[in-house]
KOLBA-980630 format. One record per residue (C-alpha): x negated, y, z; residue number from 1; residue in one letter; chain. Coordinates in nm, 3 decimals. Example, Ala and Ser with C-alpha at 12.3 -4.5 7.8 and 13.67 -1.06 7.14 Angstrom:
<atoms>
+---------+---------+---------+-----+--------+--------+
|       X |       Y |       Z | num | residu | chaine |
+---------+---------+---------+-----+--------+--------+
|  -1.230 |  -0.450 |   0.780 |   1 |      a |      A |
|  -1.367 |  -0.106 |   0.714 |   2 |      s |      A |
+---------+---------+---------+-----+--------+--------+
</atoms>
This chain:
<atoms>
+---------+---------+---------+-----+--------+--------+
|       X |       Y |       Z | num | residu | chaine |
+---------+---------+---------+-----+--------+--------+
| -18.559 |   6.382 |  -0.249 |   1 |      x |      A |
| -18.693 |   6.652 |  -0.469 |   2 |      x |      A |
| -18.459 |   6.557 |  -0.753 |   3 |      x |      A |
| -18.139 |   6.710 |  -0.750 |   4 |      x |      A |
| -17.800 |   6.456 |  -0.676 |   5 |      x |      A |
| -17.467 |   6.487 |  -0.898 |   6 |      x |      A |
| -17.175 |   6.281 |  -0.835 |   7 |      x |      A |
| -16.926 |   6.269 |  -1.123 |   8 |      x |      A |
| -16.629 |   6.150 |  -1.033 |   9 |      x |      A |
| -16.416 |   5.968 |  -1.381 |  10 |      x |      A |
| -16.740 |   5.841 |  -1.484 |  11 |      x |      A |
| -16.631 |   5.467 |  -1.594 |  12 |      x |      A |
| -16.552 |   5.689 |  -1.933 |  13 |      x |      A |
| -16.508 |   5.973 |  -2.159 |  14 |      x |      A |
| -16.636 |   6.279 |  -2.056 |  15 |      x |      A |
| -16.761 |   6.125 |  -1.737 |  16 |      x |      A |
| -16.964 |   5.897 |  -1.831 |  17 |      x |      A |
| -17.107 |   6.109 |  -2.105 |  18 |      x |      A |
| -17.214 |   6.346 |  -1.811 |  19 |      x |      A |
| -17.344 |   6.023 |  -1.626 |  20 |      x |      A |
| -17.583 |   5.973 |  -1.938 |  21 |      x |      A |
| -17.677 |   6.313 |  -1.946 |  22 |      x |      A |
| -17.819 |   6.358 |  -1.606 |  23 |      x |      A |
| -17.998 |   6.031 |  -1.578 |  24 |      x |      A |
| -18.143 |   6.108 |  -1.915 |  25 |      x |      A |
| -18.284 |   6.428 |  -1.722 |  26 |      x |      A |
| -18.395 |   6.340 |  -1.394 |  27 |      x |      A |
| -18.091 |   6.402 |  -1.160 |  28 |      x |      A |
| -18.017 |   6.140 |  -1.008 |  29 |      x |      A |
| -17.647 |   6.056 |  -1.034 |  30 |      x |      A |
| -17.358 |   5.904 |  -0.863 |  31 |      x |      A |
| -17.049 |   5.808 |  -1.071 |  32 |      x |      A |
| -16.674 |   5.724 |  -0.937 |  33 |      x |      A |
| -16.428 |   5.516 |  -1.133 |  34 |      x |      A |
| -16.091 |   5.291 |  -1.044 |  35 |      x |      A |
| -16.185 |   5.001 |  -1.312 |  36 |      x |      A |
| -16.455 |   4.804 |  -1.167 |  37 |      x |      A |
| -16.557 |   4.611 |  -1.506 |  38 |      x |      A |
| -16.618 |   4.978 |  -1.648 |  39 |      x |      A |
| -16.815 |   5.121 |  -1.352 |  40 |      x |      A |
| -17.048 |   4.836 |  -1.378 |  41 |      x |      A |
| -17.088 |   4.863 |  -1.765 |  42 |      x |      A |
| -17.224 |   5.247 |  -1.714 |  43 |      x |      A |
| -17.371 |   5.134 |  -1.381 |  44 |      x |      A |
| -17.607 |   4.942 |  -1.640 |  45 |      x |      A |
| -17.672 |   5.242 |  -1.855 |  46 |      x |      A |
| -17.766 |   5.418 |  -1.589 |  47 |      x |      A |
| -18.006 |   5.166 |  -1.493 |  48 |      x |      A |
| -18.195 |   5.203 |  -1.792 |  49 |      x |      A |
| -18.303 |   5.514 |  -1.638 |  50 |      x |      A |
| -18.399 |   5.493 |  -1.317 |  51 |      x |      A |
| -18.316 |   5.264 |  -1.010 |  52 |      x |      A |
| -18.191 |   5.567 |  -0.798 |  53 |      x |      A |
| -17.845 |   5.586 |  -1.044 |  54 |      x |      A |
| -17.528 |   5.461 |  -0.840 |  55 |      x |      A |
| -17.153 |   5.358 |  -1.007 |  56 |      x |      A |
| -16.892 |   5.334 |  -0.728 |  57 |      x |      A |
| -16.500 |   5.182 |  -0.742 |  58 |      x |      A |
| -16.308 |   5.558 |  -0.628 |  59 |      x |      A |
| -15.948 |   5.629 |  -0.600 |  60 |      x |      A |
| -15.994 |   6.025 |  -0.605 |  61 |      x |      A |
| -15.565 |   5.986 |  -0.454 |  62 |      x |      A |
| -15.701 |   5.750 |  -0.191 |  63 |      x |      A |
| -15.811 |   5.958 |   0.049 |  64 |      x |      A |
| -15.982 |   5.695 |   0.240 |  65 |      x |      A |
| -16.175 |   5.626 |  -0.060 |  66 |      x |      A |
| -16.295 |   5.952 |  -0.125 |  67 |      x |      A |
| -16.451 |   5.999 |   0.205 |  68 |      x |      A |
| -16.630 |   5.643 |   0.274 |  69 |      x |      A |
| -16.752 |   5.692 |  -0.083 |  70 |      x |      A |
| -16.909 |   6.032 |   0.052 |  71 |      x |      A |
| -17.060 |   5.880 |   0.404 |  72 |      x |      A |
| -17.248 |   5.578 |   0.135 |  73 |      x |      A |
| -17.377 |   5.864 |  -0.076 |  74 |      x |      A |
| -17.451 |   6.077 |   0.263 |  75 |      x |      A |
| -17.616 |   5.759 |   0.419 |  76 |      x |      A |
| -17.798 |   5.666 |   0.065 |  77 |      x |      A |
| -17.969 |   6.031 |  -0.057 |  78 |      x |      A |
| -17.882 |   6.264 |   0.277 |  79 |      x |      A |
| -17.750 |   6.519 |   0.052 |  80 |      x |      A |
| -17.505 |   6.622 |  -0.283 |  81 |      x |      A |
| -17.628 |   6.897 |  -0.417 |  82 |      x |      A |
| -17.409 |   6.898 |  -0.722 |  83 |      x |      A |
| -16.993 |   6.763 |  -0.735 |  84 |      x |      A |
| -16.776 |   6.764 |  -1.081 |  85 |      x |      A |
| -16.454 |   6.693 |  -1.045 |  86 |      x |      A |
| -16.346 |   6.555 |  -1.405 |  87 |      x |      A |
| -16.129 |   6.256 |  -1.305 |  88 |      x |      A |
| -15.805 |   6.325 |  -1.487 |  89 |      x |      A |
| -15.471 |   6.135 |  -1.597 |  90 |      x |      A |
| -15.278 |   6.251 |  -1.881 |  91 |      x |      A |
| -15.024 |   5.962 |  -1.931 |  92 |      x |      A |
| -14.659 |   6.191 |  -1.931 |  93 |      x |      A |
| -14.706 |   6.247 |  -2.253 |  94 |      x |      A |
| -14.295 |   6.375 |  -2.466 |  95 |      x |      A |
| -14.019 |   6.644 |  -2.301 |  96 |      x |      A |
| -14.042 |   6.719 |  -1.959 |  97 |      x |      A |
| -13.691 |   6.563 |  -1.852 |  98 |      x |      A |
| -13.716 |   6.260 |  -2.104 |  99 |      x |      A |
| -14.051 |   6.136 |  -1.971 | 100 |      x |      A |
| -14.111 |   5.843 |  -1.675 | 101 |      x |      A |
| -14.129 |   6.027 |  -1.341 | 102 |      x |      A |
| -14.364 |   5.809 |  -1.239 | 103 |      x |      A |
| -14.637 |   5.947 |  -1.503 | 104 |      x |      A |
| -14.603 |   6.274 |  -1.452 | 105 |      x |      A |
| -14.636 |   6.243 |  -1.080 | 106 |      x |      A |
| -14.926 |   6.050 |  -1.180 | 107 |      x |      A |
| -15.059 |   6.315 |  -1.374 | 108 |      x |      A |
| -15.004 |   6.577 |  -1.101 | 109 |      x |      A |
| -15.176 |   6.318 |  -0.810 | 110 |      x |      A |
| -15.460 |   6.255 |  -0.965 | 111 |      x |      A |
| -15.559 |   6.626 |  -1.138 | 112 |      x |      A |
| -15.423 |   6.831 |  -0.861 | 113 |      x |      A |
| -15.447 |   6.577 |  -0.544 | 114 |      x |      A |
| -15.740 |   6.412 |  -0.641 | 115 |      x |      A |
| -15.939 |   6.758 |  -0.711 | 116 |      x |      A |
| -15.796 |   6.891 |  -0.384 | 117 |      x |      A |
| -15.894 |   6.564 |  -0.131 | 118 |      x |      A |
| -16.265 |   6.574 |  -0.310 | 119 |      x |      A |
| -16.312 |   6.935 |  -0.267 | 120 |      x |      A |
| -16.206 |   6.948 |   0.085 | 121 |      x |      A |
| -16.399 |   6.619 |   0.181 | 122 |      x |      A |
| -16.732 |   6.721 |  -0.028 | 123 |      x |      A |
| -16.719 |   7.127 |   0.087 | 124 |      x |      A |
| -16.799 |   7.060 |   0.481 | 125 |      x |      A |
| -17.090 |   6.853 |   0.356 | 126 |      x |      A |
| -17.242 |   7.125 |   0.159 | 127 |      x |      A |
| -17.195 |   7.398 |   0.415 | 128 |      x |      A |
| -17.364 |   7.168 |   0.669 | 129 |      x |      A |
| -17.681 |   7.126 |   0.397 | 130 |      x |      A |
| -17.619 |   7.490 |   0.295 | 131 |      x |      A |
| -17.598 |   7.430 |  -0.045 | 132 |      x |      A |
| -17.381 |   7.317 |  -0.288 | 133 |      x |      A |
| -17.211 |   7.360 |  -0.662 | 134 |      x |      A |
| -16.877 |   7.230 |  -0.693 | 135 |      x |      A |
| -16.709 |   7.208 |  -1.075 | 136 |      x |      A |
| -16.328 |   7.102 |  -1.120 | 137 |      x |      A |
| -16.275 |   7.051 |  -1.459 | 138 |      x |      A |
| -15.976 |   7.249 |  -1.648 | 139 |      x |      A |
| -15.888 |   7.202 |  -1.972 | 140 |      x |      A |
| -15.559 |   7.186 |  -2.214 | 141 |      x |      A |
| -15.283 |   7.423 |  -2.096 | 142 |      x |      A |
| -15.472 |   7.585 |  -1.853 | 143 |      x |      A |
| -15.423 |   7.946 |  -2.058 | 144 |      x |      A |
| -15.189 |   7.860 |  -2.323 | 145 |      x |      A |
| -14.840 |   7.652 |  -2.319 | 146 |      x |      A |
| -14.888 |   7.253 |  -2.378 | 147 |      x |      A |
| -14.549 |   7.190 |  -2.463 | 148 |      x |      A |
| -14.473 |   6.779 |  -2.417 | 149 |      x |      A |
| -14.822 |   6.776 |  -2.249 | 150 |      x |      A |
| -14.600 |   6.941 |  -1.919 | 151 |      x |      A |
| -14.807 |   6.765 |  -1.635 | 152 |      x |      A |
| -15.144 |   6.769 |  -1.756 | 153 |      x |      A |
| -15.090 |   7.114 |  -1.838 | 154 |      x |      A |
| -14.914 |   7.229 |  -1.515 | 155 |      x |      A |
| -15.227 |   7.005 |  -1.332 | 156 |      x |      A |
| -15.510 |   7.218 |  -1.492 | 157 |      x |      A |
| -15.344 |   7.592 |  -1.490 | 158 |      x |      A |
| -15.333 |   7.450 |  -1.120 | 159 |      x |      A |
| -15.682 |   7.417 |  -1.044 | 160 |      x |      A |
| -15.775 |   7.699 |  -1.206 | 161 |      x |      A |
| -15.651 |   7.862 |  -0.965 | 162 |      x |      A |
| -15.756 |   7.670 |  -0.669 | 163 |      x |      A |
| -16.079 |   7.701 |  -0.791 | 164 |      x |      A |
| -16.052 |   8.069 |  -0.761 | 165 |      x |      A |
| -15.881 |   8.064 |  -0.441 | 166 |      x |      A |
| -16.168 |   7.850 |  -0.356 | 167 |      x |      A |
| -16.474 |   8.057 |  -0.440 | 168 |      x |      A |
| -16.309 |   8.360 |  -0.243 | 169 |      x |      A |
| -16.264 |   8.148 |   0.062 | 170 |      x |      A |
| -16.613 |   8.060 |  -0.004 | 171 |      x |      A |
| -16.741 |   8.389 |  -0.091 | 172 |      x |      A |
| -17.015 |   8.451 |   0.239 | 173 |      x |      A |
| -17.120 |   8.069 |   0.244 | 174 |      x |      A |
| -17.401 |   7.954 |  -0.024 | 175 |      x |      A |
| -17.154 |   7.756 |  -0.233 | 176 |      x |      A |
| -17.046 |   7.828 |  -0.589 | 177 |      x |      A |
| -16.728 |   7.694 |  -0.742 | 178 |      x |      A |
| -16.679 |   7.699 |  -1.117 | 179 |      x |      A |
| -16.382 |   7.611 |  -1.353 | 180 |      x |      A |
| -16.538 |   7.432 |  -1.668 | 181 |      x |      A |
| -16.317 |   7.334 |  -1.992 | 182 |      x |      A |
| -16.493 |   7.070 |  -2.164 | 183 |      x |      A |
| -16.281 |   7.107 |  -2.476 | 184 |      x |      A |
| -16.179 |   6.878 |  -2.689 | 185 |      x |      A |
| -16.374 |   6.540 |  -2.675 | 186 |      x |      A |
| -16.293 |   6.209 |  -2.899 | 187 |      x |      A |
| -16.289 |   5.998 |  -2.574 | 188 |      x |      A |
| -16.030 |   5.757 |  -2.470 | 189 |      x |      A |
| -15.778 |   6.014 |  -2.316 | 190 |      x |      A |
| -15.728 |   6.179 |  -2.717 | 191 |      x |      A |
| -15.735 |   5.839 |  -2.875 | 192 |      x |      A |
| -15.417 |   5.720 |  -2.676 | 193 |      x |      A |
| -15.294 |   6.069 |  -2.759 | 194 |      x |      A |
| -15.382 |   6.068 |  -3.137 | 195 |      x |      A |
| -15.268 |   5.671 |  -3.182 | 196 |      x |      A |
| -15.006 |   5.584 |  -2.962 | 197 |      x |      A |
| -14.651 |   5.633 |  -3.059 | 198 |      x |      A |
| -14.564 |   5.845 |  -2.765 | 199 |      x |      A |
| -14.876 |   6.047 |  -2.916 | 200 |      x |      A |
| -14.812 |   6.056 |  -3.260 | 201 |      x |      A |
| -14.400 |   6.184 |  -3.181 | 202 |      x |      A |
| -14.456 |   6.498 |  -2.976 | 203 |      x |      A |
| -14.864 |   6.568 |  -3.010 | 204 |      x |      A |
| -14.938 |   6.515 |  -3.383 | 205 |      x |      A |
| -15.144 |   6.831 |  -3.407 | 206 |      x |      A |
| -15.410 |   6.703 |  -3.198 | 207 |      x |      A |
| -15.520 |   6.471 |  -3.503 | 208 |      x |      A |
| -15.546 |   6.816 |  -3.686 | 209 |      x |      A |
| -15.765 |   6.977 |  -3.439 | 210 |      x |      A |
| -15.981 |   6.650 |  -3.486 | 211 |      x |      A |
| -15.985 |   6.681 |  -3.900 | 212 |      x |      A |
| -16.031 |   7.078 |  -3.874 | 213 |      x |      A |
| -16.333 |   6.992 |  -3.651 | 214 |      x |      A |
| -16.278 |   7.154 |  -3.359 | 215 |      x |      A |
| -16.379 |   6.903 |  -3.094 | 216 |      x |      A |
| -16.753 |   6.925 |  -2.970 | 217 |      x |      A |
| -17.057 |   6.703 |  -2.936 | 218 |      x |      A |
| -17.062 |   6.414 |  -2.615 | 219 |      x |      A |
| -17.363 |   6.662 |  -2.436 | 220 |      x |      A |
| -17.110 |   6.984 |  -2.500 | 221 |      x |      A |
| -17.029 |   6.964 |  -2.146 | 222 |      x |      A |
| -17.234 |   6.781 |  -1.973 | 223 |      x |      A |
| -17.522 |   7.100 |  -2.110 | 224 |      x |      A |
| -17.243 |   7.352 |  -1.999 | 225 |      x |      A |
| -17.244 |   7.188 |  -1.664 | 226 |      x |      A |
| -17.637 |   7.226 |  -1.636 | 227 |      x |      A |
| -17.631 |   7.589 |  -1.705 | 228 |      x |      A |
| -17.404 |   7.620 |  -1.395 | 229 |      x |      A |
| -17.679 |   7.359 |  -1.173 | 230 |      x |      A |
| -17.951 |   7.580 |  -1.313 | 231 |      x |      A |
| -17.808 |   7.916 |  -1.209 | 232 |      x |      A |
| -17.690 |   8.063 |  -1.512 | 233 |      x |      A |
| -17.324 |   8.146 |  -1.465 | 234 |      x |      A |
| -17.325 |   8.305 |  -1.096 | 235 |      x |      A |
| -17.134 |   8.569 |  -1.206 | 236 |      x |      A |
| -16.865 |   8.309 |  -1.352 | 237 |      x |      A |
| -16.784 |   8.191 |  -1.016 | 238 |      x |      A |
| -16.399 |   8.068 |  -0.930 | 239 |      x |      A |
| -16.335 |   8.194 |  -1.304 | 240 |      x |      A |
| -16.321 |   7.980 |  -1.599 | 241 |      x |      A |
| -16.623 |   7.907 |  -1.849 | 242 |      x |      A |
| -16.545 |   7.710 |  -2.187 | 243 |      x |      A |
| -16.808 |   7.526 |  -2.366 | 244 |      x |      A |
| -16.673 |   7.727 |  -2.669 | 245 |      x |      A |
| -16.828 |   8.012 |  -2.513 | 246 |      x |      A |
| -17.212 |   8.136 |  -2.593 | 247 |      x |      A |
| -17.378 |   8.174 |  -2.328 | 248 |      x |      A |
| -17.576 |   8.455 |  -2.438 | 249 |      x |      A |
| -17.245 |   8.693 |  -2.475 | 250 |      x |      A |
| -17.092 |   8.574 |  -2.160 | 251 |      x |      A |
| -17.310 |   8.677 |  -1.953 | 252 |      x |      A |
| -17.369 |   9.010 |  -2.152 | 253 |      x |      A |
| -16.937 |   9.052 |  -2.149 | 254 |      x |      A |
| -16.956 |   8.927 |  -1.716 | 255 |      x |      A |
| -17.258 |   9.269 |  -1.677 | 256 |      x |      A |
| -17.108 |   9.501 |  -1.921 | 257 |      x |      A |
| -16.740 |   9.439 |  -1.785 | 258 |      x |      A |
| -16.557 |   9.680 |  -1.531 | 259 |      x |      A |
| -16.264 |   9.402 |  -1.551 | 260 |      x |      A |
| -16.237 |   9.236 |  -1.266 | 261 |      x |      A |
| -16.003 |   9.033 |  -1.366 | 262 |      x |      A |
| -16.224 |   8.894 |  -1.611 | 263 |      x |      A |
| -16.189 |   8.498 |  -1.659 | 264 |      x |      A |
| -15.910 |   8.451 |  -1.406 | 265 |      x |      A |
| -15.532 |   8.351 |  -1.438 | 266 |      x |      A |
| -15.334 |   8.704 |  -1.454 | 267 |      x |      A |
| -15.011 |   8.829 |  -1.569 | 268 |      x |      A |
| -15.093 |   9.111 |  -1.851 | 269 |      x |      A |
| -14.899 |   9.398 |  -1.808 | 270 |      x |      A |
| -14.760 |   9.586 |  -2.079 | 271 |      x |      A |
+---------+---------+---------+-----+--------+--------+
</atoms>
C-alpha cells in the first residue's frame, strides 16, 4: 500500500496507454479506463508484464454510472487513488464549424468537457476523505491559440483549462492539487486519423508539417511531465497550465521570480 496508485483514464491508447507503460515500468501501480474492451485487455497484458497489481477497466468517462462503480472497484481493490489524469479525449469534428456532423462535435464537447467534469467531481470527495490527492486534466491544441476546423476539440480544452483553475481555487485550503498538462503533439492514433484521413488532409494539412519539422515529442514526454507533478515539483503551477515543451528548470525559476499573477492562466491582455 506503500506504492503510490494512478488511474489513467483513455488508456486503451495513445497517450494513455503510453502513461500506463510508464508507471508500471516505475513502480506505481496503475489503473487504466478505456470504452474498447479488445484494447483494454491488450494493455491490460502489458501491464502484466510488470506486476500483478496493474488493472485495465471498460469506462465510459460520459456514463456517469460508469465512472463511479469504476471508482467504488478501485476504492474496494487498493483503499485509495492517490494520483487521477484525465486524458480521455475525442477529436472526431474535424472541417468548418457549421459544415461538420453535429453529432461529432457534441461528441467532442461530451467526452473532453463532460467526461473531465463527472471524473473530477466523482474522484475529488474521495481524495478529500483520504486527504490527499493530485488530479491532472489534460489540455492541449487550442487551448491558447485559435484551432480553426479543429472548433470542438479546441473549444473542449480552452474549457478545462479553465475549470481546472476554477478548480484549484475551490480547492485552495484542502490538500489537493489540480494541474493543467499539454502533452503536445504525440504520433498516436488521434494525429494519424488527422494526418491520413480525408477530412484530415482538407482542413488540417499542417499538422503533417509539424510532424516533418519535428515538433512532436518522445512517448515518455508526458507521462515524465506528469511525474514531476506526483513528485512535487510544480506546486506552484497549480490550476495553471504546464507544457511538456517547457524546462523545468526555468519554470520554476519564471513561477519564484514572477510578480504576475496571472502567470499560466487564461486572460484577456490588455492593451
Amino acid at each position: 500500500m506503500d506504492q503510490q496508485v494512478i488511474f489513467i483514464t483513455g488508456a486503451s491508447r495513445g497517450i494513455g496507454r503510453n502513461m500506463a507503460i510508464y508507471f508500471a515500468k516505475r513502480g506505481y501501480t496503475v489503473i487504466g479506463s478505456g470504452r474498447n474492451m479488445k484494447k483494454v485487455d491488450e494493455v491490460r497484458e502489458e501491464l502484466l508484464q510488470y506486476s500483478g497489481d496493474h488493472r485495465m477497466v471498460t469506462m465510459d468517462v460520459t456514463n456517469l454510472e460508469e465512472v463511479q462503480s469504476t471508482l467504488k472497484y478501485v476504492i474496494d481493490t487498493y483503499s485509495k487513488i492517490d494520483v487521477w489524469v484525465n486524458n480521455a479525449g475525442s477529436f472526431q469534428a474535424i472541417g468548418k464549424t457549421w459544415e461538420v456532423a453535429p453529432e461529432l462535435f457534441k461528441q467532442d464537447i461530451e467526452t473532453n468537457v463532460i467526461g473531465t467534469y463527472q471524473c473530477a467531481a466523482s474522484v475529488i470527495p474521495i481524495m478529500l476523505s483520504q486527504n490527499h490527492g493530485k488530479l491532472i486534466n489534460l489540455v492541449g491544441g487550442g487551448t491558447l491559440d485559435a484551432f480553426p476546423y479543429g472548433n470542438g476539440y479546441g473549444t473542449s480544452k480552452t474549457a478545462i483549462a479553465r475549470f481546472t483553475e476554477n478548480l484549484s481555487v475551490e480547492l485552495s485550503e484542502d490538500p489537493i492539487e489540480i494541474y493543467a498538462l499539454d502533452p503536445g503533439l504525440n504520433d498516436t492514433d488521434m494525429t494519424k486519423y488527422q494526418r491520413t484521413s480525408d477530412v484530415g488532409k482538407k482542413y488540417l494539412a499542417n499538422i503533417e508539417k509539424l510532424f516533418e519539422d519535428n515538433i512532436d515529442v518522445s512517448q515518455d514526454q508526458a507521462p515524465s511531465w506528469v511525474e514531476n507533478i506526483v513528485l512535487g515539483k510544480l506546486k506552484a503551477f497549480q490550476g495553471r497550465i504546464i507544457t511538456v515543451y517547457d524546462i523545468l528548470e526555468e519554470l520554476n525559476k519564471k513561477a519564484s521570480q514572477t510578480k504576475n499573477q496571472d502567470y499560466r492562466f487564461l486572460r484577456l491582455q490588455d492593451f
